[in-house]
C-alpha positions in Angstrom: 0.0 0.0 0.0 2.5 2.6 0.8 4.3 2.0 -2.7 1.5 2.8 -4.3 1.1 5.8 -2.0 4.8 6.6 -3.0 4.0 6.6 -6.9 0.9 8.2 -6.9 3.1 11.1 -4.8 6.6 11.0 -6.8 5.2 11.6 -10.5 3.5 15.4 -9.4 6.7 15.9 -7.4 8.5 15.1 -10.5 6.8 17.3 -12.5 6.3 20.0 -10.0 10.3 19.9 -10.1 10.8 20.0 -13.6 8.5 23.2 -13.2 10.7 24.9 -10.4 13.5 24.2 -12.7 12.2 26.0 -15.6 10.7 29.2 -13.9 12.6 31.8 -15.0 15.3 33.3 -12.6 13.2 36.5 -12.0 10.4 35.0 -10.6 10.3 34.2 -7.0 10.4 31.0 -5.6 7.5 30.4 -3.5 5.3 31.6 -5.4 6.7 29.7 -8.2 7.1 26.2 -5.7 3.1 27.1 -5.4 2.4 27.8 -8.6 4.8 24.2 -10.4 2.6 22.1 -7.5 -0.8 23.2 -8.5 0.2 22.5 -12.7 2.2 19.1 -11.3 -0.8 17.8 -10.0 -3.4 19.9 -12.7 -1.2 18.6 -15.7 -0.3 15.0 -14.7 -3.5 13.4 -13.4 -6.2 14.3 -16.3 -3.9 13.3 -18.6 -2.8 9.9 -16.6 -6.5 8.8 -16.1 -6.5 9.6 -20.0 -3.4 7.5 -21.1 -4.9 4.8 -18.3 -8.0 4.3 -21.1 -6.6 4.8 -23.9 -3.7 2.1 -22.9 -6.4 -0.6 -21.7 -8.4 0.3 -24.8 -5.5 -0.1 -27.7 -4.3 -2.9 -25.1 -0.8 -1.2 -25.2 2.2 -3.2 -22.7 5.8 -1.8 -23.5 6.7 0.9 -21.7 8.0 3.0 -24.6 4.4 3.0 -26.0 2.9 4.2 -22.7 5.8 6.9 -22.7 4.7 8.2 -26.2 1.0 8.3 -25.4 1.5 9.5 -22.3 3.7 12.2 -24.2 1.0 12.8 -26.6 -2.1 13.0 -24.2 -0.2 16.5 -22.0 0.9 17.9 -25.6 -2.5 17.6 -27.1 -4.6 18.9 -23.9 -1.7 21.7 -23.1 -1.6 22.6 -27.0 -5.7 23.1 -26.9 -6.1 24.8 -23.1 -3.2 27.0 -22.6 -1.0 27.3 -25.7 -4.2 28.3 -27.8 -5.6 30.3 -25.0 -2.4 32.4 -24.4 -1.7 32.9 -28.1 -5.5 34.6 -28.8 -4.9 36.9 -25.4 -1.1 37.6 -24.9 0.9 39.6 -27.9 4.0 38.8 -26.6 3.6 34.9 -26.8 4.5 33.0 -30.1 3.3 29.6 -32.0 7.1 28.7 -31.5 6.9 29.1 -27.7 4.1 27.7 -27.5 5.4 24.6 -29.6 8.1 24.6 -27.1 6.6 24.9 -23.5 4.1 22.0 -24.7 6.4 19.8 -26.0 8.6 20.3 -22.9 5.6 19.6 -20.4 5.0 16.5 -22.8 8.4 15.1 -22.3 8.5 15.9 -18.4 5.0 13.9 -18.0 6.0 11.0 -20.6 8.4 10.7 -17.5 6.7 11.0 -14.6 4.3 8.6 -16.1 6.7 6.0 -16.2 8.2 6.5 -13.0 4.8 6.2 -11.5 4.1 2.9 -13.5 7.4 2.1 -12.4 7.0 2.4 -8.8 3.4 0.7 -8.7 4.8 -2.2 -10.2 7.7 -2.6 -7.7 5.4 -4.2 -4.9 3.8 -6.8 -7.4 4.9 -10.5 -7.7 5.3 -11.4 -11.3 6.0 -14.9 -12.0 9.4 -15.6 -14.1 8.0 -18.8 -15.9 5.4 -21.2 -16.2 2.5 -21.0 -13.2 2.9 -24.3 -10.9 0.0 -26.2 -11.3 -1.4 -28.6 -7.8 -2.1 -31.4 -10.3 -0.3 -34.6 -11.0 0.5 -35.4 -14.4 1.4 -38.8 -14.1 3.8 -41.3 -15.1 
């Protein structure tokens, strides 16, 4: 139980990081500690819950293909809700920036992603080969 705990914690706190490290050097910290939690957790769980469906519903298993539809959930929701958004309102904002902060979110949530599906699976079993069976097979 507290794994999971652990992985449903670390992937926001992963991306809340990735946030802290990317505020620009004039703005202040705490605000900007604030501000990376609120997108961590705003950013990472639609889109998880989204990749979750989508992944059961293509019946997808590798990890690189949860990475690059976990990449393309955040690029495709932060393209439509903020990039869009802040290009119609803001003059100073361009279609390259844009391009740039959502592909950069994308990549940062592609891994957080996988470290949470990483540390979930930690505390399961899996079984190496064949399942034992209780039943004799005779001579």
């Amino acid at each position: 139980m507290w794994g999971r705990v652990f992985a449903i914690l670390a992937a926001p706190v992963f991306l809340a990081l990735f946030f802290v490290a990317t505020t620009p050097s004039e703005a202040k910290i705490n605000a900007g500690l604030l501000w990376a939690a609120y997108l961590a957790a705003v950013s990472f769980w639609p889109p998880a819950l989204l990749t979750n469906y989508l992944g059961r519903l293509f019946r997808i298993n590798s990890a690189p293909q949860w990475g690059a539809l976990m990449g393309t959930c955040p690029f495709v929701l932060t393209s439509t809700f903020a990039v869009v958004p802040t290009l119609i309102f803001s003059s100073s904002y361009t279609w390259r920036t844009g391009l740039r902060d959502a592909l950069t979110e994308a990549v940062a949530a592609a891994g957080g992603f996988l470290l949470y599906r990483t540390l979930r699976g930690l505390g399961h079993q899996t079984s190496v080969g064949a399942a034992p069976t209780n039943r004799w097979s005779g001579p």
